[in-house]
CHARMM internal coordinates of N, CA and C (Angstrom, degrees):
IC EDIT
DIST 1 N 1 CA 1.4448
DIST 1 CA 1 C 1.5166
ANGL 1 N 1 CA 1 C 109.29
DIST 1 C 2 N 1.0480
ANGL 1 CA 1 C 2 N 111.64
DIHE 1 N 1 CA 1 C 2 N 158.66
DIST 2 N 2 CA 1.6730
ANGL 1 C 2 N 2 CA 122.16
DIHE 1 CA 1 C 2 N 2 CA -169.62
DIST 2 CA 2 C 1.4274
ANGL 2 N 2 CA 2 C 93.33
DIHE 1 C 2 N 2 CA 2 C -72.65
DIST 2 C 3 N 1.7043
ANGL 2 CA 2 C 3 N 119.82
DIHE 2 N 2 CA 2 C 3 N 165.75
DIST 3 N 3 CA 1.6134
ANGL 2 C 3 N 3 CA 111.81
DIHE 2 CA 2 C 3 N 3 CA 164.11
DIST 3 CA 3 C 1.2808
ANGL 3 N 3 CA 3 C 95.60
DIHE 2 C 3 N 3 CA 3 C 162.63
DIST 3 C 4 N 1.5949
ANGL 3 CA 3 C 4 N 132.14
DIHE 3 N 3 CA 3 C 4 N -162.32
DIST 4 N 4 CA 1.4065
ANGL 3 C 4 N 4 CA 137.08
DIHE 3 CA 3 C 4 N 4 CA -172.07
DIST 4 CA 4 C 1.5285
ANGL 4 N 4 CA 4 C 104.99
DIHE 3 C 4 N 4 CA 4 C -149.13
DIST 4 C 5 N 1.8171
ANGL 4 CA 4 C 5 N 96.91
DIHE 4 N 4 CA 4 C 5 N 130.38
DIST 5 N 5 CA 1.2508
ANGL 4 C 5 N 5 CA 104.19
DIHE 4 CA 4 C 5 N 5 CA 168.82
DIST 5 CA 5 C 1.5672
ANGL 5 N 5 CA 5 C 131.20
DIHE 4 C 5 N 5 CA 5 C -32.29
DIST 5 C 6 N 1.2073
ANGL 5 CA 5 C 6 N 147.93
DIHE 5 N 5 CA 5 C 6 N 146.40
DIST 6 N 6 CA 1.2645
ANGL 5 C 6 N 6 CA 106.62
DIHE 5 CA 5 C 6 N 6 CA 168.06
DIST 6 CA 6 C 1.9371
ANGL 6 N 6 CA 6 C 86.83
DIHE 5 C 6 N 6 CA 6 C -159.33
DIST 6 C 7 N 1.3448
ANGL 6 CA 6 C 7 N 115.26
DIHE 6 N 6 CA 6 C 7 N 27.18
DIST 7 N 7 CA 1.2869
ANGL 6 C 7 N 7 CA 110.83
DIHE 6 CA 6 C 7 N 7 CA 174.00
DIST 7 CA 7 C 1.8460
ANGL 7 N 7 CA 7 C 96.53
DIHE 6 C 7 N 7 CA 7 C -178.92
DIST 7 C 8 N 1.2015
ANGL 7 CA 7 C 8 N 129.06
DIHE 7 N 7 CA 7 C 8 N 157.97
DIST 8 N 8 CA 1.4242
ANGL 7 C 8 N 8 CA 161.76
DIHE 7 CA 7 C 8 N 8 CA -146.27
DIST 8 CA 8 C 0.9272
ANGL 8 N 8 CA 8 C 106.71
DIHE 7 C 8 N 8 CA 8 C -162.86
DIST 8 C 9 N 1.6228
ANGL 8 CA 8 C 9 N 132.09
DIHE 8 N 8 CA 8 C 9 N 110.91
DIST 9 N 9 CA 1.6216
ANGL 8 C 9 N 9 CA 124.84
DIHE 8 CA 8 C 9 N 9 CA 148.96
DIST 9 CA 9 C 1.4242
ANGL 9 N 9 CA 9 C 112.73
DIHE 8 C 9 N 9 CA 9 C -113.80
DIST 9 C 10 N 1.3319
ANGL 9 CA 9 C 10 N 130.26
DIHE 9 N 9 CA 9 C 10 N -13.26
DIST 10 N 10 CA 1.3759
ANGL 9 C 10 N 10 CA 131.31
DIHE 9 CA 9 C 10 N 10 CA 150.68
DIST 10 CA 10 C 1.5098
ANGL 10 N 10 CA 10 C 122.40
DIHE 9 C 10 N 10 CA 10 C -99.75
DIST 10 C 11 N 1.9063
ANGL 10 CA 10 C 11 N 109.30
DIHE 10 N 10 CA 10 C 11 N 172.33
DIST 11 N 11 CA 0.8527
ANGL 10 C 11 N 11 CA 139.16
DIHE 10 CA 10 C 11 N 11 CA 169.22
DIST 11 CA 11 C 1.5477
ANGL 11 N 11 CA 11 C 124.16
DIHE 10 C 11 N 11 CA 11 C -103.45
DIST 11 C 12 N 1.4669
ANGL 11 CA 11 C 12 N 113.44
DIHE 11 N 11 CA 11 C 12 N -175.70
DIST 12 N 12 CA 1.3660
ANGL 11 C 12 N 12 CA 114.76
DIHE 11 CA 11 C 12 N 12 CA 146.40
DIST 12 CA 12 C 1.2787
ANGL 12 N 12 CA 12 C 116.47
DIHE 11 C 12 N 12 CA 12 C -77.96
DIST 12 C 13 N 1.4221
ANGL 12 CA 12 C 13 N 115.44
DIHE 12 N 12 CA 12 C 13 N 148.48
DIST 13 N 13 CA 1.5526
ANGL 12 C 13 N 13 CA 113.86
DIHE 12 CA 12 C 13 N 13 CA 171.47
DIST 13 CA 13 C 1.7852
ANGL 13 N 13 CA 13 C 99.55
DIHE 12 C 13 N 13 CA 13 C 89.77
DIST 13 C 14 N 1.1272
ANGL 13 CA 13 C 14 N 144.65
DIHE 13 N 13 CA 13 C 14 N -16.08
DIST 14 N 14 CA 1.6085
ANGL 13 C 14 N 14 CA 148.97
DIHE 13 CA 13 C 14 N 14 CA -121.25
DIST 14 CA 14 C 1.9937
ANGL 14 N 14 CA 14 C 70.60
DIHE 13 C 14 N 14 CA 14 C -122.79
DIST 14 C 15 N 1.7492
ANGL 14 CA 14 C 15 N 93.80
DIHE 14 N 14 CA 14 C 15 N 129.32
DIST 15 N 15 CA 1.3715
ANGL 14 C 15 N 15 CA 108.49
DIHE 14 CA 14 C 15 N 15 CA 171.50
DIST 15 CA 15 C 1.7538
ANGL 15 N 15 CA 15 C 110.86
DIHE 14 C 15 N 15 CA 15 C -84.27
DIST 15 C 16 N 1.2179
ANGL 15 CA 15 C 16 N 141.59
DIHE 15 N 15 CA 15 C 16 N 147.74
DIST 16 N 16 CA 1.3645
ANGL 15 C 16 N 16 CA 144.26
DIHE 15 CA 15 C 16 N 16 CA -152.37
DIST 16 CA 16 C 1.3866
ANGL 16 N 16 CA 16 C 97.67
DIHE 15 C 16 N 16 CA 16 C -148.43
DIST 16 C 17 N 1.5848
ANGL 16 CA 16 C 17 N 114.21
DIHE 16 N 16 CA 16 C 17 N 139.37
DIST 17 N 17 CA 1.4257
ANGL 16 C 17 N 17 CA 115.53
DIHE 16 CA 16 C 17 N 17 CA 168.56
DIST 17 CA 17 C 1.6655
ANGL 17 N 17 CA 17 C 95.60
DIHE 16 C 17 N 17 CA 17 C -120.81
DIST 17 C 18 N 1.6555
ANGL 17 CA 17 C 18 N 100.44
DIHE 17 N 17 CA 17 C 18 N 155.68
DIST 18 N 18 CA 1.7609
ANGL 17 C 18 N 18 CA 94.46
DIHE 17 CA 17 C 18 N 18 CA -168.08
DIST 18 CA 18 C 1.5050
ANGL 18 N 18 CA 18 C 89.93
DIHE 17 C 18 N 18 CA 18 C -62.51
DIST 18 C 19 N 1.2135
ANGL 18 CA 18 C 19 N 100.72
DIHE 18 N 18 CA 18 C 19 N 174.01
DIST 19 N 19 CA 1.7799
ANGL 18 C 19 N 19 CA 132.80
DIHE 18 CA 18 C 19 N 19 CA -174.92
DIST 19 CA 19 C 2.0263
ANGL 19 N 19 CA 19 C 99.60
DIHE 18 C 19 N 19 CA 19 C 60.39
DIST 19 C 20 N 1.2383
ANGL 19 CA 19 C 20 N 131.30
DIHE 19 N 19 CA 19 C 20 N -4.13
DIST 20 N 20 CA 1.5394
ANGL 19 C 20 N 20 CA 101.58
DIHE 19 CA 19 C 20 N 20 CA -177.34
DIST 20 CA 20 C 1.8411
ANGL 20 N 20 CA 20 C 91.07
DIHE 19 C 20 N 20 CA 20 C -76.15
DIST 20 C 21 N 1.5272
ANGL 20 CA 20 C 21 N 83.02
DIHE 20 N 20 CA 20 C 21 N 177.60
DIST 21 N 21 CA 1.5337
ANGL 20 C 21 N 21 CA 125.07
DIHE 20 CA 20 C 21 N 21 CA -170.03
DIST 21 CA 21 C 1.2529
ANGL 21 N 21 CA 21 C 92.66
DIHE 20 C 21 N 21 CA 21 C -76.98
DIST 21 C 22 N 1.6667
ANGL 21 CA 21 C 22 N 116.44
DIHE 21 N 21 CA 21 C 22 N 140.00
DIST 22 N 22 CA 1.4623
ANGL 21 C 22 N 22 CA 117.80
DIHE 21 CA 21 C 22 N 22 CA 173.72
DIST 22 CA 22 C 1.3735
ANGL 22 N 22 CA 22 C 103.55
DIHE 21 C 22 N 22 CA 22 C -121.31
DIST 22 C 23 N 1.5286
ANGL 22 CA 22 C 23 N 113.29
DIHE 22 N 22 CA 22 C 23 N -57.31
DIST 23 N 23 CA 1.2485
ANGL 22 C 23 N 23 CA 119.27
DIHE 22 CA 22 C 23 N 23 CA 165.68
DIST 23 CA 23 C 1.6591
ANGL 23 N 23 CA 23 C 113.38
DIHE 22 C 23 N 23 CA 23 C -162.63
DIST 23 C 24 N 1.3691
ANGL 23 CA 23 C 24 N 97.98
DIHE 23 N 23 CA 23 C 24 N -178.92
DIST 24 N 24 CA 1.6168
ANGL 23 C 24 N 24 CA 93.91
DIHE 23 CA 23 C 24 N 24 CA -159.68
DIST 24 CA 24 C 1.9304
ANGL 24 N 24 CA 24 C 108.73
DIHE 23 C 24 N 24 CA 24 C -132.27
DIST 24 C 25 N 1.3635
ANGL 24 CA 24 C 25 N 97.35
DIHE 24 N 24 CA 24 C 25 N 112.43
DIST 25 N 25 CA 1.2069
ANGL 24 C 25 N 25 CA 101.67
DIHE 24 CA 24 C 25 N 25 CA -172.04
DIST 25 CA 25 C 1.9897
ANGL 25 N 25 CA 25 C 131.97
DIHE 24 C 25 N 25 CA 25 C -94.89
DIST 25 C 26 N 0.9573
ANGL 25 CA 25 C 26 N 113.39
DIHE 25 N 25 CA 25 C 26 N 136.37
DIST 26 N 26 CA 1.1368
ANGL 25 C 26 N 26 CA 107.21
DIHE 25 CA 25 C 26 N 26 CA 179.81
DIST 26 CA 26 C 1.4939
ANGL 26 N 26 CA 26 C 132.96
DIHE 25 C 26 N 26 CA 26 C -99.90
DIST 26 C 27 N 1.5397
ANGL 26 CA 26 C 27 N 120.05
DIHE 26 N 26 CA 26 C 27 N 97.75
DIST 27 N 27 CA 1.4837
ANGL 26 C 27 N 27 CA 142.66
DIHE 26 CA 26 C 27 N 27 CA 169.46
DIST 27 CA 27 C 1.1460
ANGL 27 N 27 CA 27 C 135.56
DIHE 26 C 27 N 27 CA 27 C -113.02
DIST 27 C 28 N 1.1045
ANGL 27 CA 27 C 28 N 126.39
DIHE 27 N 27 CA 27 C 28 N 146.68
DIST 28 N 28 CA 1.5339
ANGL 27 C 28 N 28 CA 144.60
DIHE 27 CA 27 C 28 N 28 CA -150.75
DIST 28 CA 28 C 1.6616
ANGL 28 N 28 CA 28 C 104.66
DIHE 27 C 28 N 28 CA 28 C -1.04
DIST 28 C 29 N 1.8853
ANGL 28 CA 28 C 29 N 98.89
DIHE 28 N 28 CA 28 C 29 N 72.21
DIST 29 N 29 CA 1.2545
ANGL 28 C 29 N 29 CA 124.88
DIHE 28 CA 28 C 29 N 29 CA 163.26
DIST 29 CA 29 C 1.5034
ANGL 29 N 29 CA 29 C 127.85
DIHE 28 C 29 N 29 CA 29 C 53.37
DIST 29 C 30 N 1.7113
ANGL 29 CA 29 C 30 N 90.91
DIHE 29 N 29 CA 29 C 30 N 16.12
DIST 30 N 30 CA 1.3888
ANGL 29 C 30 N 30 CA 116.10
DIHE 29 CA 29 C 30 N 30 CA 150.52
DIST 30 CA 30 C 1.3983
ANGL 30 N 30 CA 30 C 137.79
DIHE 29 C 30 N 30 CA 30 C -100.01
DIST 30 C 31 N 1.4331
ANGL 30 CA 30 C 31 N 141.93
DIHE 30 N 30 CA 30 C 31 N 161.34
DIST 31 N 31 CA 1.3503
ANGL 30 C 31 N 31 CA 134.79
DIHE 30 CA 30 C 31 N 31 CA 178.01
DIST 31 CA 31 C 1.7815
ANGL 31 N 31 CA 31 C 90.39
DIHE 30 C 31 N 31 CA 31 C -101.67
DIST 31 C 32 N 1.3111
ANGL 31 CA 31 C 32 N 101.80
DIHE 31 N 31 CA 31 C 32 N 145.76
DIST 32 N 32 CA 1.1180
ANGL 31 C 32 N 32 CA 115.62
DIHE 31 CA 31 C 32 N 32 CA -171.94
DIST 32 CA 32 C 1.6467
ANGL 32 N 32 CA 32 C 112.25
DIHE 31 C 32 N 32 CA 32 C -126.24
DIST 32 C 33 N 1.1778
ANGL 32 CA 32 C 33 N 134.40
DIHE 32 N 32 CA 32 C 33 N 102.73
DIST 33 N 33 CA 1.5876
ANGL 32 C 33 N 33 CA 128.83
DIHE 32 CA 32 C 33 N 33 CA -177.67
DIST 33 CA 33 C 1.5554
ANGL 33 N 33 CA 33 C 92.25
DIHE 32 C 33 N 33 CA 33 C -82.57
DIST 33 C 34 N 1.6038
ANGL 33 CA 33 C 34 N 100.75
DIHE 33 N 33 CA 33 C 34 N 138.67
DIST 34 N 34 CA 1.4067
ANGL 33 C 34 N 34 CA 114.62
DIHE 33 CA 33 C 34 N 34 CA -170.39
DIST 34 CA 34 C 2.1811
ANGL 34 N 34 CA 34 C 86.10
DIHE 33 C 34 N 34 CA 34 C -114.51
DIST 34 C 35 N 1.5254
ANGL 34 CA 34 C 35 N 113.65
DIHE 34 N 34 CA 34 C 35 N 124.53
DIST 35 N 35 CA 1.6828
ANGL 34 C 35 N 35 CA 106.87
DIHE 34 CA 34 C 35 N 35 CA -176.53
DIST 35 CA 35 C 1.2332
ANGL 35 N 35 CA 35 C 99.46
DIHE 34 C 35 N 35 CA 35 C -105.72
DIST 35 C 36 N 1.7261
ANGL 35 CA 35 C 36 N 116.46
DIHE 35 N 35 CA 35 C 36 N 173.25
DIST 36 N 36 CA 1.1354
ANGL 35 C 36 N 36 CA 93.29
DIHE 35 CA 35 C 36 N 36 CA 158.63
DIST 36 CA 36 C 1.3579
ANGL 36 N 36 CA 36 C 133.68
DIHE 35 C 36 N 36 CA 36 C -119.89
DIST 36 C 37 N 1.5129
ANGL 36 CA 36 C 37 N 114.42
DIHE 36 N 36 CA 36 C 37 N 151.12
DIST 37 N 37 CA 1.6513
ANGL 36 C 37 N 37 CA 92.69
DIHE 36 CA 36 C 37 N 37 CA -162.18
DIST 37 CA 37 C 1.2766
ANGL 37 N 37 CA 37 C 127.73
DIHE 36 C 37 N 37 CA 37 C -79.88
DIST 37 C 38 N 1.4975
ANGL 37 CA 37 C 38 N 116.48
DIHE 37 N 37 CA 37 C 38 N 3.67
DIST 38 N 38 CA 1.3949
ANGL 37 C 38 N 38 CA 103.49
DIHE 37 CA 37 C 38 N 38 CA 176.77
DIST 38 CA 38 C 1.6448
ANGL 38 N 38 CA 38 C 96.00
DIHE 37 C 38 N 38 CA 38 C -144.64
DIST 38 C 39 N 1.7361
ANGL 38 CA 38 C 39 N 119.62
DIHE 38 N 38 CA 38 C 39 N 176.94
DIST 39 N 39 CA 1.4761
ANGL 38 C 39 N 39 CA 125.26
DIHE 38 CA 38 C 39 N 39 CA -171.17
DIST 39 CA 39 C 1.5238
ANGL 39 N 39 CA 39 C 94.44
DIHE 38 C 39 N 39 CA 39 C -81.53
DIST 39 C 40 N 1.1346
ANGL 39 CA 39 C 40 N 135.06
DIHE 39 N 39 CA 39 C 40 N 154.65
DIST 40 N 40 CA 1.2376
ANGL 39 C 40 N 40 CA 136.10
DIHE 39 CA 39 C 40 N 40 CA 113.96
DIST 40 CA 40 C 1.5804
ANGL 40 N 40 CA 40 C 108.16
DIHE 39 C 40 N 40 CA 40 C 173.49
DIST 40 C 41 N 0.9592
ANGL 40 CA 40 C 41 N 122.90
DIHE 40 N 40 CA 40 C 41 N -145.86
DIST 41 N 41 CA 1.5358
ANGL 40 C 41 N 41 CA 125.95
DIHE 40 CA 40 C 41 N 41 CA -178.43
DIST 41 CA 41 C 1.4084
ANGL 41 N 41 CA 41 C 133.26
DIHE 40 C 41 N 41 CA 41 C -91.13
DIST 41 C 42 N 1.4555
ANGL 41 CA 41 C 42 N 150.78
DIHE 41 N 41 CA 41 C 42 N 144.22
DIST 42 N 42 CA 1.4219
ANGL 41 C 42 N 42 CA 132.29
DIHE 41 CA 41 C 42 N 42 CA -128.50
DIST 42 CA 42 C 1.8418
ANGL 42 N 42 CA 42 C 78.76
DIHE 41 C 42 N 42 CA 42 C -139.49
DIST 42 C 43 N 1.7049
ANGL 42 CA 42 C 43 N 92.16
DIHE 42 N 42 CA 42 C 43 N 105.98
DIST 43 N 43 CA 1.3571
ANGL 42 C 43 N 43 CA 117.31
DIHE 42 CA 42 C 43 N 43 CA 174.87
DIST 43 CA 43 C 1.4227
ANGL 43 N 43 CA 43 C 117.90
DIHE 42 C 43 N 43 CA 43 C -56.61
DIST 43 C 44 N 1.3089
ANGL 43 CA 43 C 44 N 110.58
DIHE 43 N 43 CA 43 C 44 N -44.45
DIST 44 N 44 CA 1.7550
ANGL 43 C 44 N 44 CA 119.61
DIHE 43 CA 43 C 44 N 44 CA -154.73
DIST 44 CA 44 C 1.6729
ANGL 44 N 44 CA 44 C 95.92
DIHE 43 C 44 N 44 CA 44 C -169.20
DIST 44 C 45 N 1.4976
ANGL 44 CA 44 C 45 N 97.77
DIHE 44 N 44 CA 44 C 45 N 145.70
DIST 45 N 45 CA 1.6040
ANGL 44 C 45 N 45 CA 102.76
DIHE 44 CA 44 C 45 N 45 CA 173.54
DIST 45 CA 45 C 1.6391
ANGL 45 N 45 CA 45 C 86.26
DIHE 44 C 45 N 45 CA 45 C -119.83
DIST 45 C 46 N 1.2315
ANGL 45 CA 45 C 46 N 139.23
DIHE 45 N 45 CA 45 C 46 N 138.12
DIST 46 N 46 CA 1.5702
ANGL 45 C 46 N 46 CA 147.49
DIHE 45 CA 45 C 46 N 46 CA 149.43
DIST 46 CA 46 C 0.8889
ANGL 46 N 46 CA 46 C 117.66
DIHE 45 C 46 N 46 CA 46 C -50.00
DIST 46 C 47 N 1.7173
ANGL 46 CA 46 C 47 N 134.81
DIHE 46 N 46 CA 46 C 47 N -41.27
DIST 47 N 47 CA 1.5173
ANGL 46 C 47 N 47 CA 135.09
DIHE 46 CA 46 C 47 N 47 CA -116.74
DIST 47 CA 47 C 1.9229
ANGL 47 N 47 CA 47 C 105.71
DIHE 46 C 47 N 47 CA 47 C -155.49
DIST 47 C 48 N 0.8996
ANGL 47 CA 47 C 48 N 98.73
DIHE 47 N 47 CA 47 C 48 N 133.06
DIST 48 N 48 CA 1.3177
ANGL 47 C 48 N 48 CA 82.73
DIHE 47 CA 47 C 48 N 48 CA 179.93
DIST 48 CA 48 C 1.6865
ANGL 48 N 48 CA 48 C 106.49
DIHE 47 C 48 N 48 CA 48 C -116.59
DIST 48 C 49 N 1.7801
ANGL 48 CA 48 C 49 N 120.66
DIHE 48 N 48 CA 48 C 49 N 178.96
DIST 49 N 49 CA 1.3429
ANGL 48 C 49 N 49 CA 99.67
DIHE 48 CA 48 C 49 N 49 CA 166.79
DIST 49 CA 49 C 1.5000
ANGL 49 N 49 CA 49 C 116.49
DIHE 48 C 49 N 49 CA 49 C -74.87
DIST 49 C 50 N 1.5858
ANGL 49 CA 49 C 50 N 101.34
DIHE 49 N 49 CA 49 C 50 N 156.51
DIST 50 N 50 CA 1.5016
ANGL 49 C 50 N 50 CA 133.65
DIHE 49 CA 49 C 50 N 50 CA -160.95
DIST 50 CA 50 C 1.3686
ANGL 50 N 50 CA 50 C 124.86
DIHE 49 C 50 N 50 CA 50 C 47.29
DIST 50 C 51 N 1.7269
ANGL 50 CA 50 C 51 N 98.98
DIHE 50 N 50 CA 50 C 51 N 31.49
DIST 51 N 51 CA 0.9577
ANGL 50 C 51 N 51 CA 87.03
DIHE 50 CA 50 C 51 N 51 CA -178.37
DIST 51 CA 51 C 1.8993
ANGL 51 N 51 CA 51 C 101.51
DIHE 50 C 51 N 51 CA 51 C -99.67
DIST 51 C 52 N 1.8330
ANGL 51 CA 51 C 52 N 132.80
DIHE 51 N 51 CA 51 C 52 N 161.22
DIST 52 N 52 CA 1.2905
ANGL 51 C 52 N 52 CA 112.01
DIHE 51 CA 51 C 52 N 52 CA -177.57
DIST 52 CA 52 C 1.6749
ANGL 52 N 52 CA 52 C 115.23
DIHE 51 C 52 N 52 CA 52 C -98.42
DIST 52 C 53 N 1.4597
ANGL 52 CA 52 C 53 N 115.18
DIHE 52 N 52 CA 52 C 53 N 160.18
DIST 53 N 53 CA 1.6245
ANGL 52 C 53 N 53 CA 113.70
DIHE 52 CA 52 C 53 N 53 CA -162.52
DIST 53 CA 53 C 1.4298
ANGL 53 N 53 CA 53 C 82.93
DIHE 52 C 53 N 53 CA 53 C -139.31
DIST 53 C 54 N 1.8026
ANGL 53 CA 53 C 54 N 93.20
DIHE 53 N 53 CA 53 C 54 N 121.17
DIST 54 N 54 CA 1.5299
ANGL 53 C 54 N 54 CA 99.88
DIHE 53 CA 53 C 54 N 54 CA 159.56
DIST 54 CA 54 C 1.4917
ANGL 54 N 54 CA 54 C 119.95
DIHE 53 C 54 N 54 CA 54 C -85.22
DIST 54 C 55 N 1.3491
ANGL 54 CA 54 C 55 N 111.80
DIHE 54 N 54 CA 54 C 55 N -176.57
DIST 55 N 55 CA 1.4259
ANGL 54 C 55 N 55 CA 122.26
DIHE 54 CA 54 C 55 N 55 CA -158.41
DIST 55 CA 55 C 1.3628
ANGL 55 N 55 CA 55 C 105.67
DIHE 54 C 55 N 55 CA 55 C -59.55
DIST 55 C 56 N 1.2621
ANGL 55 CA 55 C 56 N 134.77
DIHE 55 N 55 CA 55 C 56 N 147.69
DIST 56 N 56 CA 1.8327
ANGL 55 C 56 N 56 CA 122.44
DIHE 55 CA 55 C 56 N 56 CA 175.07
DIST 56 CA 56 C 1.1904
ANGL 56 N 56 CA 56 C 104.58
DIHE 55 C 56 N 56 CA 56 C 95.46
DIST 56 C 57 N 1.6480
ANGL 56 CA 56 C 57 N 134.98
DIHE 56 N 56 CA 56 C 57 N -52.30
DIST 57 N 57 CA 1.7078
ANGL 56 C 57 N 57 CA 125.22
DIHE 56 CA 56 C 57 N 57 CA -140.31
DIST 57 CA 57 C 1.1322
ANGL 57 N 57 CA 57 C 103.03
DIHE 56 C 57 N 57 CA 57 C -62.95
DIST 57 C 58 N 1.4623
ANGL 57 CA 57 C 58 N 126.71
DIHE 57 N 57 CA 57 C 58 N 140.10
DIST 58 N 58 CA 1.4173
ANGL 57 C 58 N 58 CA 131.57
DIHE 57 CA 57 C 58 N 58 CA 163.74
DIST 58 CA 58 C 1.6124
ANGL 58 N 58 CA 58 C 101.83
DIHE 57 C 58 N 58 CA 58 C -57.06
DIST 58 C 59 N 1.1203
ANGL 58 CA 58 C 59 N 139.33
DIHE 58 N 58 CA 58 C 59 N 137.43
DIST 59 N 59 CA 1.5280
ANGL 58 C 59 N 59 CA 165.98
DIHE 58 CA 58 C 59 N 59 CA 155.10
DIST 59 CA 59 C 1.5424
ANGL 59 N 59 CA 59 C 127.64
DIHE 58 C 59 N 59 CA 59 C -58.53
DIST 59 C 60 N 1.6445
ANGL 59 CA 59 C 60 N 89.94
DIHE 59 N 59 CA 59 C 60 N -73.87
DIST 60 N 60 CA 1.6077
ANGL 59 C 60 N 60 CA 96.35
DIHE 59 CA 59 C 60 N 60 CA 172.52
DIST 60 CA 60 C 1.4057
ANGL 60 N 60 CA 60 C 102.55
DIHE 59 C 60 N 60 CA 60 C -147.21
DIST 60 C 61 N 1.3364
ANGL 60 CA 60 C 61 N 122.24
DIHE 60 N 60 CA 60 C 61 N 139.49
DIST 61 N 61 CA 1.3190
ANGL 60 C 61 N 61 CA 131.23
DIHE 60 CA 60 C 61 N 61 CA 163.18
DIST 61 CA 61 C 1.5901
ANGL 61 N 61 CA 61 C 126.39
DIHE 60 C 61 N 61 CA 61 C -86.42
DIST 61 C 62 N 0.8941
ANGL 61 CA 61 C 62 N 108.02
DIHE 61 N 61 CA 61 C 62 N 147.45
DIST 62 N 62 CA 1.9645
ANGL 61 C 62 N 62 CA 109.03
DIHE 61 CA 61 C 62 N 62 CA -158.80
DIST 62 CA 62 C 1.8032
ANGL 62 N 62 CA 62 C 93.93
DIHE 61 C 62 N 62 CA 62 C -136.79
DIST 62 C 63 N 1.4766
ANGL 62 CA 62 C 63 N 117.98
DIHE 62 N 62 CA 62 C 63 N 115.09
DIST 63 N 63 CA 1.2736
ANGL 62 C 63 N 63 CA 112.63
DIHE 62 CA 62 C 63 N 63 CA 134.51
DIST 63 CA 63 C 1.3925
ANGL 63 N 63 CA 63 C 133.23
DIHE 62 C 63 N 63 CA 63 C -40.74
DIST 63 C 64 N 1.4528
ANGL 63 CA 63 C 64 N 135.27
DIHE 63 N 63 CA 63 C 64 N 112.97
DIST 64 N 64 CA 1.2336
ANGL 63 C 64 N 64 CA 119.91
DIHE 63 CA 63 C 64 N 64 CA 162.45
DIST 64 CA 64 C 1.2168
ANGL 64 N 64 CA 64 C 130.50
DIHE 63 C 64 N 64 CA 64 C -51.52
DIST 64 C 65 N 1.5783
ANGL 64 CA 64 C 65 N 125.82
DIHE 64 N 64 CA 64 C 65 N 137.54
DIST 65 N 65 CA 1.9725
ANGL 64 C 65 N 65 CA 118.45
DIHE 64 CA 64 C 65 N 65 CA 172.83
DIST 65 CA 65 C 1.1744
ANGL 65 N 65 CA 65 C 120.26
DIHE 64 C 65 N 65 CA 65 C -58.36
DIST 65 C 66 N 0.6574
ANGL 65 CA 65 C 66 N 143.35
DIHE 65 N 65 CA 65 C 66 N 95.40
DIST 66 N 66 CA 1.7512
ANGL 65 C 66 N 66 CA 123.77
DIHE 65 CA 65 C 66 N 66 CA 178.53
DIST 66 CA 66 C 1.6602
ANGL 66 N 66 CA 66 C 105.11
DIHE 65 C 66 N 66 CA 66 C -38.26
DIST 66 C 67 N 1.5228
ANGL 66 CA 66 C 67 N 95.24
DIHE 66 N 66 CA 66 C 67 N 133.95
DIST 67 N 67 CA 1.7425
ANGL 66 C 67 N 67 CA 107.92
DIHE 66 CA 66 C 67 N 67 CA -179.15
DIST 67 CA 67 C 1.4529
ANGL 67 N 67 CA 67 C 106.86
DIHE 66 C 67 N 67 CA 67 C -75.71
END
COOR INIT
IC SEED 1 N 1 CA 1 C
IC BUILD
């Protein structure tokens, strides 16, 4: 859904377990926690805060852990 950055808790390089907090977006006048769905390492962030994200854009990219 379309909306605006409005919080960051990772980086690049930043280790992630599924379900933490990545960042938290704001749409149709809600805050939105964006998690993540799987473990591993956080390739690239797209977006920064305030910045706006239309519907679709990939967000953050995540290496998978190897299981």
């Amino acid at each position: 859904m379309p909306g605006k950055i409005i919080s960051l808790s990772v980086k690049a390089g930043d280790t992630v377990k599924k379900g933490d907090a990545l960042m938290v977006m704001e749409a149709m006048k809600m805050e939105h926690a964006i998690t993540a769905p799987t473990s591993g390492i956080v390739e690239e962030v797209f977006f920064a805060v305030g910045d706006q994200v239309t519907d679709g854009a990939e967000l953050i990219r995540i290496e998978e852990a190897d299981a």
